[in-house]
C-alpha positions in Angstrom: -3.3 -23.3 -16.1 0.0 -21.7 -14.3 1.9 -23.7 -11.8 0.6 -20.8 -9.3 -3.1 -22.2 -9.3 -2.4 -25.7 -10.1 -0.7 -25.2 -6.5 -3.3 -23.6 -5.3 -5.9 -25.8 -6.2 -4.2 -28.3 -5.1 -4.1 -27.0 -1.6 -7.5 -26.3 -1.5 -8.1 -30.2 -2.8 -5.8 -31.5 0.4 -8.1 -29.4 2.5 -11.3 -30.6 1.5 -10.6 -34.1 1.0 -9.7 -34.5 5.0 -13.5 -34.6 6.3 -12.4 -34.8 9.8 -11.8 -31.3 9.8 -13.6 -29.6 7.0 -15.9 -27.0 7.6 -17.6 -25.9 4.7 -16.4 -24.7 1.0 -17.9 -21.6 -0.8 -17.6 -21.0 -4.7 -18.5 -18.0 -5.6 -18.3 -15.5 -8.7 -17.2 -16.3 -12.3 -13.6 -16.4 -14.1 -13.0 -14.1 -16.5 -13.8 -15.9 -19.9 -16.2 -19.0 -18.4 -19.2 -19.6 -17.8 -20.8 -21.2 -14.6 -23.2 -24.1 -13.7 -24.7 -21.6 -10.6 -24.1 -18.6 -8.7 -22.8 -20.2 -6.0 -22.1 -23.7 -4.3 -21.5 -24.2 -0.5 -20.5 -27.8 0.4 -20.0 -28.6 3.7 -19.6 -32.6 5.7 -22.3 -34.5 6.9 -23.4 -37.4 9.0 -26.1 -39.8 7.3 -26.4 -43.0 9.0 -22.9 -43.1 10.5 -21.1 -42.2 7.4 -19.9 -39.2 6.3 -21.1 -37.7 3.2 -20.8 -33.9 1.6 -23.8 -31.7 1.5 -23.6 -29.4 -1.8 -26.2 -26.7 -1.7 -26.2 -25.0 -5.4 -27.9 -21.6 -5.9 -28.7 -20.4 -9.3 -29.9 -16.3 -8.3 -33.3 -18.1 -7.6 -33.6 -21.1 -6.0 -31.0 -23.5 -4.2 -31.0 -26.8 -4.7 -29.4 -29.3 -2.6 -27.8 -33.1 -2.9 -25.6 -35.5 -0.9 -22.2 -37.4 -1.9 -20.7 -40.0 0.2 -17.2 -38.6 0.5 -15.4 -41.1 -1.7 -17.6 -40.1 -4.8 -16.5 -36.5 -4.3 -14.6 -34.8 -7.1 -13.4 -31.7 -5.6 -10.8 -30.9 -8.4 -14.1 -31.1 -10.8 -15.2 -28.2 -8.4 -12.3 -26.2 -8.4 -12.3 -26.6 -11.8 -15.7 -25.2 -13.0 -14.8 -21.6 -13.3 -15.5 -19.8 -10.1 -13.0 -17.0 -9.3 -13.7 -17.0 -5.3 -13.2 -20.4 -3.5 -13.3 -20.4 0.3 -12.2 -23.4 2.3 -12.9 -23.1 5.9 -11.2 -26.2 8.0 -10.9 -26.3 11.7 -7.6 -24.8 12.0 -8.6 -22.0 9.8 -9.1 -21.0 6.3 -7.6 -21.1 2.8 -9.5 -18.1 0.5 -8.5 -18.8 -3.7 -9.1 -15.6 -5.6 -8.3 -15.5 -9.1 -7.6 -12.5 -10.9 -8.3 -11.7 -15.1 -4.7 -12.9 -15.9 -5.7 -16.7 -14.4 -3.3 -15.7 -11.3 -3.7 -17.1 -7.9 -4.1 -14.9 -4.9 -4.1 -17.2 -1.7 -4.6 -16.2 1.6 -4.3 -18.5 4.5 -6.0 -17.8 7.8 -5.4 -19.3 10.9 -8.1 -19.4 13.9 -10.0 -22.4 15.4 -13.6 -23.3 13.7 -16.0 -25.4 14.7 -17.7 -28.4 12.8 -20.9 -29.2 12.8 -21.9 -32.5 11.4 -25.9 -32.6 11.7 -27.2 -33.3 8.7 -30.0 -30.2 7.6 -28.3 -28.2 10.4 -27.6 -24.3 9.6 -24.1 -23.6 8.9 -22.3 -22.4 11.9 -22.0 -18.6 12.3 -19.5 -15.8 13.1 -22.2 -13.9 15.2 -23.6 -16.3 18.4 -27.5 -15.4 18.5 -27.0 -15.0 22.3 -24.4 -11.9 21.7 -25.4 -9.0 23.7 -25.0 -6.8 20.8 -27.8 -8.5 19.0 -30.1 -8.4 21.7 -29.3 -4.4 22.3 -30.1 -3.5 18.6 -32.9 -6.0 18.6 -31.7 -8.5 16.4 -31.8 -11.0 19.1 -34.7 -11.7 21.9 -33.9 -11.6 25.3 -33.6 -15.3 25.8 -30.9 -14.6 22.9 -33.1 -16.2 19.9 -33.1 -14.6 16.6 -36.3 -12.8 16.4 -38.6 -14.4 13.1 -38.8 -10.8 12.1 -35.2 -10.2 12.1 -33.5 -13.6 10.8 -32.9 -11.8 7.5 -31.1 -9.0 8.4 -29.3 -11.4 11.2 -28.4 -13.1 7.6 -27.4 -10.2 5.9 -24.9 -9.1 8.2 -23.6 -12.2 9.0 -23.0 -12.9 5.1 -21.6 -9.3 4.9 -18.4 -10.3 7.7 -18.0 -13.5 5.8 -16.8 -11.5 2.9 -15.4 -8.8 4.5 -12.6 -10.5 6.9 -11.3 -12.5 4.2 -11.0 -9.5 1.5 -10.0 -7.1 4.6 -7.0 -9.8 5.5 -6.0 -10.4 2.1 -5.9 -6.5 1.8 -3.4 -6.2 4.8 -1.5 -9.1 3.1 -1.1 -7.4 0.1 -0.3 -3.7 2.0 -3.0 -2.9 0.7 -3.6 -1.2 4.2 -1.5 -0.7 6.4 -1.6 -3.7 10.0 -3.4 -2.4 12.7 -2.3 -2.0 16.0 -3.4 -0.6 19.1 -2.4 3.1 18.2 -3.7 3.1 14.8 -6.4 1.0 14.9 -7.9 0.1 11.3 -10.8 3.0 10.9 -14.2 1.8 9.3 -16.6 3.8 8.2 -20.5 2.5 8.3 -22.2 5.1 5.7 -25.8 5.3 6.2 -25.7 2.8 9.1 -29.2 3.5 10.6 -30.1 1.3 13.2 -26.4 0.2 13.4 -26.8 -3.2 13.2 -23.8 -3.8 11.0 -21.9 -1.1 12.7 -21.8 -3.0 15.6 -21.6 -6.5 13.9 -18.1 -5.3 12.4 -16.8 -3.8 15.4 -17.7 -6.8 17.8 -16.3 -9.4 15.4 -13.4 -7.9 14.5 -12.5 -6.9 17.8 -13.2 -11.2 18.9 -10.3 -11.8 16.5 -8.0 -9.4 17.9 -8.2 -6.5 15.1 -7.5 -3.2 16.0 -10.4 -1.2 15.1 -12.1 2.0 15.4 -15.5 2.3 14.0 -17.7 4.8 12.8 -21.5 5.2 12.0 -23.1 8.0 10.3 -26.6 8.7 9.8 -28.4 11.6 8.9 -30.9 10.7 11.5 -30.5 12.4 15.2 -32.8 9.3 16.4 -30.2 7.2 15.2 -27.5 9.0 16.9 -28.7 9.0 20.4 -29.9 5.8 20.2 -26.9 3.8 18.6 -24.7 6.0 21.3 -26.6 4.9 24.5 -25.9 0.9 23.1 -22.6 1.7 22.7 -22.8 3.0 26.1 -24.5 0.2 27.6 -22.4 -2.3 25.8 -18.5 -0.1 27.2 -17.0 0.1 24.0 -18.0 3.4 23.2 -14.6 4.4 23.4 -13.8 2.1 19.6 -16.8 3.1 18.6 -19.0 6.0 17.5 -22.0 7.8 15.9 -22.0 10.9 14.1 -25.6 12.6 13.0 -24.4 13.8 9.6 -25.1 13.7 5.6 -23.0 11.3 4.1 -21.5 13.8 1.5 -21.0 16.6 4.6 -19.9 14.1 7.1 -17.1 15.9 9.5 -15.1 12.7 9.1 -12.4 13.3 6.7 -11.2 10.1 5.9 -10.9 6.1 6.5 -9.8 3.0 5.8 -12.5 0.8 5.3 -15.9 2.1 3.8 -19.2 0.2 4.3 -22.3 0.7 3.0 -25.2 -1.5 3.5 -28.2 -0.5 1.4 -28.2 2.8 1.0 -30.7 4.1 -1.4 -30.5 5.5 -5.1 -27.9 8.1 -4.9 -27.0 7.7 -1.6 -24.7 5.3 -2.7 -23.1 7.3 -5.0 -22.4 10.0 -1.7 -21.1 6.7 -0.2 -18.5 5.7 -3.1 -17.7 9.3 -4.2 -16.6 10.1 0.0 -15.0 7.3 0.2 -12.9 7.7 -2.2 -12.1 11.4 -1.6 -11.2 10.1 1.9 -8.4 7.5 0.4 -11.1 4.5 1.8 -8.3 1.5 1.0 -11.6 -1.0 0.8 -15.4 -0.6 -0.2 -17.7 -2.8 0.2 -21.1 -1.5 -0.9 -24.6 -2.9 -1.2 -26.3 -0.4 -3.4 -30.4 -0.4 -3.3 -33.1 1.5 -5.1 -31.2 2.5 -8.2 -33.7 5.0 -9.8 -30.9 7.7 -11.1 -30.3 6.2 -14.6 -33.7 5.3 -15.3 -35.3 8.5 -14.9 -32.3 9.2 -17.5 -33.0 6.0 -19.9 -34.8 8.2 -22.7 -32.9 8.2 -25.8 -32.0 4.2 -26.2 -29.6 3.0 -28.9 -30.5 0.2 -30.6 -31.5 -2.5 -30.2 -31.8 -1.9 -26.5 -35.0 -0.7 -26.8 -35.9 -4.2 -27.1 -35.2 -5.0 -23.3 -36.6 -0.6 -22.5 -40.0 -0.7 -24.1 -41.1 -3.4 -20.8 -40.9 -1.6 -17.5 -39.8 -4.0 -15.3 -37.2 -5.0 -17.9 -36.2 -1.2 -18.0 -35.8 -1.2 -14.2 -33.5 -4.0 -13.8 -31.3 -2.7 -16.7 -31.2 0.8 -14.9 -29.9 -1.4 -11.8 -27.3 -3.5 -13.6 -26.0 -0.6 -15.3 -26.1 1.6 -12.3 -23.7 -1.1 -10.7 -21.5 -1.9 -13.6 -20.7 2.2 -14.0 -19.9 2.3 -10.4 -17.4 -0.2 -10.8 -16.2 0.8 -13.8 -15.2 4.0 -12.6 -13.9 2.6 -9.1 -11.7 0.8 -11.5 -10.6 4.4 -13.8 -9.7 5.6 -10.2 -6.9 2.8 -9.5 -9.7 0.2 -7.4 -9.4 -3.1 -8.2 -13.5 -3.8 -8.2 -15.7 -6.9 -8.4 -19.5 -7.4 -8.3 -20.8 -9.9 -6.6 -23.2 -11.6 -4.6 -23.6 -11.6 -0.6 -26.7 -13.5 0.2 -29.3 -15.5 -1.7 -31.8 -13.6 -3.5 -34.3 -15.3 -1.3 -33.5 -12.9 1.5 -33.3 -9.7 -0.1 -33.7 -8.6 -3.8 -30.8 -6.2 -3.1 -27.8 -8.7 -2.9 -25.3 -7.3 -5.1 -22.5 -5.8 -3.4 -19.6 -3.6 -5.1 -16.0 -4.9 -3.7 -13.3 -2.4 -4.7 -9.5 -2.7 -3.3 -7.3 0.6 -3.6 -4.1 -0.8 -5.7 -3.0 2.6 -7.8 -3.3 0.6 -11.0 -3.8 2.7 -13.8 -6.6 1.8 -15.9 -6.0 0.7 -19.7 -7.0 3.1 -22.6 -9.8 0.1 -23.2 -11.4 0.6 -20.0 -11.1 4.5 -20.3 -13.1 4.2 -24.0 -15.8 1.5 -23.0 -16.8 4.0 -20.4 -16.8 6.8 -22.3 -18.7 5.3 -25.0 -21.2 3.9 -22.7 -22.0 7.2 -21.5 -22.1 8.7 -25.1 -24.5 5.8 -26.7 -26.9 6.3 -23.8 -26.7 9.8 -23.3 -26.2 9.5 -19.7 -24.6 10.9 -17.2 -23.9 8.7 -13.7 -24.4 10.2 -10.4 -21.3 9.1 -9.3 -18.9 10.5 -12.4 -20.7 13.8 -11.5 -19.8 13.9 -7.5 -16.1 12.7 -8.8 -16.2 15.0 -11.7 -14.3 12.2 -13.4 -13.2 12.6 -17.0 -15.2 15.9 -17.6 
């Protein structure tokens, strides 16, 4: 293990050990060359009986699972150790976000900012988006006592798990001059692709804006519903001046470029018009949450062998179309100079579609390995990805 993330790790060991001002502790997402005990483990302080103890809620992509530790029997080093590449420590005088890279390298980022902890044992984790936000009552997240409607608490979920990775990826981003700080005269530029009813559109703007970001934001929808609708909140709420709504097509959008891309759910190849303008707009950071990936599988008709093991069952075809749907976008994020991860955003118990694409802009230029694997992918299946066509990459 390098000296980097022995360090590191032992930061993040400091932090979690001092109860009195942890918040909670996310692992996420798998080291290159291990293997995992779950998709994910949040751990956060309790109080049962007086005393406190740590609650670790372990998801395995189906269910969660959840135990107490009194704090003394808590091995946090066993934790950091397991193999996650994504360990967030929140604390009340901030955050400390671990990511490490293929190489077994460190990258930390340290965040400063005041955080509440909450204590109550089975008590929801506290959130970046109060329920009583005007914002959420406008798009009709919230009701007007400023409940979350039943209806709604997924998609309240959703976005709130969306910001959670975003602010920490976007910071680390800046950190790394990745993009460029903004100020007030260039404000960081988002673009919400597909945002329909704007509910993360105006979930990004209002949060980033609270911690004193920069931003201009941008939602486009094909819909002229969603236009005049999303414009009159924005209205209502005076910020229409950071903000605003464009009635377009994704791929003829009149916007020619940004810094941020988001997409939340956009369906089949509408994430692939998402990715490929993007990236033809030098977007710096995508974070994408594809949905309804049919292209591939209408595609999926001469199999090699022995895949048609998994083919031959239609459901099994389905979710192979999806993973490899997902893995090619990635892939060729990654042949265009985008560092790119897949992971997870929200339990699968709130939406099937939780997979989200996370792609940083670093110019790195992709290894004759990773321009063969593609190519050979394409060549065994006999397929040709939405994407690669709209980028007319290696043709």
């Amino acid at each position: 293990m390098a000296t980097e993330l022995e360090a590191a790790f032992n930061s993040a060991e400091q932090l979690i050990s001092d109860t009195s001002k942890l918040v909670r502790v996310v692992l996420s997402g798998r080291r290159r060359n291990m293997s995992v005990p779950f998709e994910r483990i949040d751990i956060r302080p309790v109080s049962i009986k007086g005393a406190i103890s740590l609650q670790i809620s372990q998801n395995d992509g189906r269910v969660t699972t959840t135990k107490n530790l009194e704090a003394k029997d808590f091995d946090a080093q066993a934790y950091l150790e397991m193999g996650y590449a994504n360990i967030l420590v929140e604390h009340t005088g901030g955050a400390l976000t671990i990511r490490i890279t293929k190489k077994g390298e460190a990258q930390v980022h340290e965040e400063k900012g005041l955080r509440e902890q909450n204590l109550e044992h089975d008590r929801k984790k506290s959130r970046l988006l109060d329920a009583s936000d005007s914002f959420l009552i406008e798009v009709g997240i919230s009701d007007s006592d400023g409940r979350v409607k039943p209806a709604k608490a997924d998609k309240y979920l959703q976005v709130e798990e969306f910001l959670r990775l975003l602010v920490p990826t976007l910071n680390s981003a800046i950190e790394a001059k990745h993009i460029a700080k903004p100020t007030t005269e260039k404000p960081l530029v988002i673009a919400d692709l597909g945002c329909g009813n704007a509910y993360l559109t105006f979930a990004v703007h209002q949060y980033l804006r609270s911690i004193d970001m920069p931003v201009h934001v941008i939602g486009i929808d094909i819909r002229p519903e969603s236009l005049k609708s999303n414009t009159e909140i924005a209205k209502k709420l005076k910020i229409e001046k950071t903000i605003e709504f464009k009635a377009e097509a994704i791929e003829q959008t009149s916007i020619q470029s940004c810094d941020v891309a988001i997409a939340l759910h956009a369906c089949d190849t509408a994430t692939d018009d998402a990715i490929a303008w993007a990236v033809t707009g030098g977007a710096k950071l995508l974070l994408i949450a594809p949905c309804c990936q049919h292209d591939l599988q209408t595609q999926m008709s001469n199999v090699p062998e022995p895949w048609n093991l998994l083919t031959k069952h239609g459901l099994m075809k389905e979710r192979l179309g999806d993973l490899m749907t997902d893995a090619l976008r990635a892939q060729i994020l990654k042949l265009l100079g985008y560092r790119t991860e897949i992971i997870e955003f929200i339990g699968g118990e709130h939406t099937p579609r939780n997979i989200m694409i996370r792609a940083v802009k670093t110019g790195a230029e992709p290894g004759s390995k990773d321009v063969e694997s593609y190519k050979k992918m394409l060549s065994d299946w006999q397929i040709d990805p939405a994407l690669a066509s709209r980028l007319n990459i290696l043709k």
